[in-house]
N, C-alpha and C positions, 0 to 999 in steps of 0.2 A: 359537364359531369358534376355529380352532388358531391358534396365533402364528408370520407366517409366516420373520420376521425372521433368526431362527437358521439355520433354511434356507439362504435367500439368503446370508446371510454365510459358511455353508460354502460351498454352490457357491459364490461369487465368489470364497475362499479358495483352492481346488483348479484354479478355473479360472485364477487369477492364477498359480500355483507352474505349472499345465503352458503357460500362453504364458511366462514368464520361461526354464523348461527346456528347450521349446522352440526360443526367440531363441538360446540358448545353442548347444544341438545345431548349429542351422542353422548361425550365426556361425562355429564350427569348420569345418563342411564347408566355406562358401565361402572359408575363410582357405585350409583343404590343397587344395583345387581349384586353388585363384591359385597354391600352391605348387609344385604340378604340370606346371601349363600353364605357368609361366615357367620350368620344367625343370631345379629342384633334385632333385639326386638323392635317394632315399627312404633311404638311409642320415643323411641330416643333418636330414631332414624328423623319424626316429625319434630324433635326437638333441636335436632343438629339444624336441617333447615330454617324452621324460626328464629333460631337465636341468633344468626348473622342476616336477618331482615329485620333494617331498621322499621319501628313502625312510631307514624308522626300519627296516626288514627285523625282524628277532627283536626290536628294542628297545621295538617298539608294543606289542603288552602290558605291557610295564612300565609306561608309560607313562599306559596306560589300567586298570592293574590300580591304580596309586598313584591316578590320581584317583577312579577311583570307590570305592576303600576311602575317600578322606577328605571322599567327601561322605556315605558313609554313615555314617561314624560325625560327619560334623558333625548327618545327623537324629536321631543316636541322640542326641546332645548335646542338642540342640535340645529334641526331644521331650522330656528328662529335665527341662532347666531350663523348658519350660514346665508340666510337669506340679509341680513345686517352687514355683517362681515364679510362674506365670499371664501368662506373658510376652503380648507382644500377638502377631496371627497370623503377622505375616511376621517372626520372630524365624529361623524354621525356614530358608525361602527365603534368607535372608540367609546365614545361616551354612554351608549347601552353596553358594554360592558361592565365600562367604572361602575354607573348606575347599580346594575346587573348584581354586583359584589358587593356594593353597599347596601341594597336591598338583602343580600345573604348576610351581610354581617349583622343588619340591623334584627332582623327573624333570631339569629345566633342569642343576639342579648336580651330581644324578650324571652326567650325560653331559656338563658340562665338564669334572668332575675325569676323567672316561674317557677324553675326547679333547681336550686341549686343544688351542685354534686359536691 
């Protein structure tokens, strides 16, 4: 007989992320609806939205080009010292993360030396 386990815990996976994106979708509509009917104009309605999206415009690939260059080479690292050393398995996981954060902090301080606040 199959194992039916894995299953279930996918679907209950899938079906858990579309009610959470869902509540979410809905939640929105019924916030701009309230917003509507109590007849704020839709020019401040599009400005409430924009101004809590951050916008990186051209700066998001660099962004995302710095961190995924330095989690890839944290696997190349990784991989090399566990092929050297025999490190234990999550040496690998570990180190794309670090990488991961250091690639975010390093992005952090070119775009403070670019714009300082």
């Amino acid at each position: 007989m199959h194992d039916v386990a894995p299953m279930i815990v996918a679907v209950f996976m899938f079906a858990c992320t579309a009610i959470i994106w869902g509540g979410f979708i809905l939640a929105r509509h019924k916030e701009r609806m309230t917003m509507i009917e109590k007849g704020m104009p839709t020019e401040d309605i599009k400005s409430l939205y924009e101004r809590n999206r951050r916008s990186y415009g051209l700066r998001a690939p660099l962004m995302w080009g710095i961190v995924l260059t330095a989690i890839g080479l944290a696997a190349l690292v990784g991989i090399t010292l566990d092929n050297w050393y025999h490190l234990d398995e999550g040496v690998v996981p570990a180190l794309m993360a670090l990488f991961g954060g250091i690639g975010l902090i390093a992005f952090y301080a070119l775009e403070r030396k670019k714009n300082p606040a």
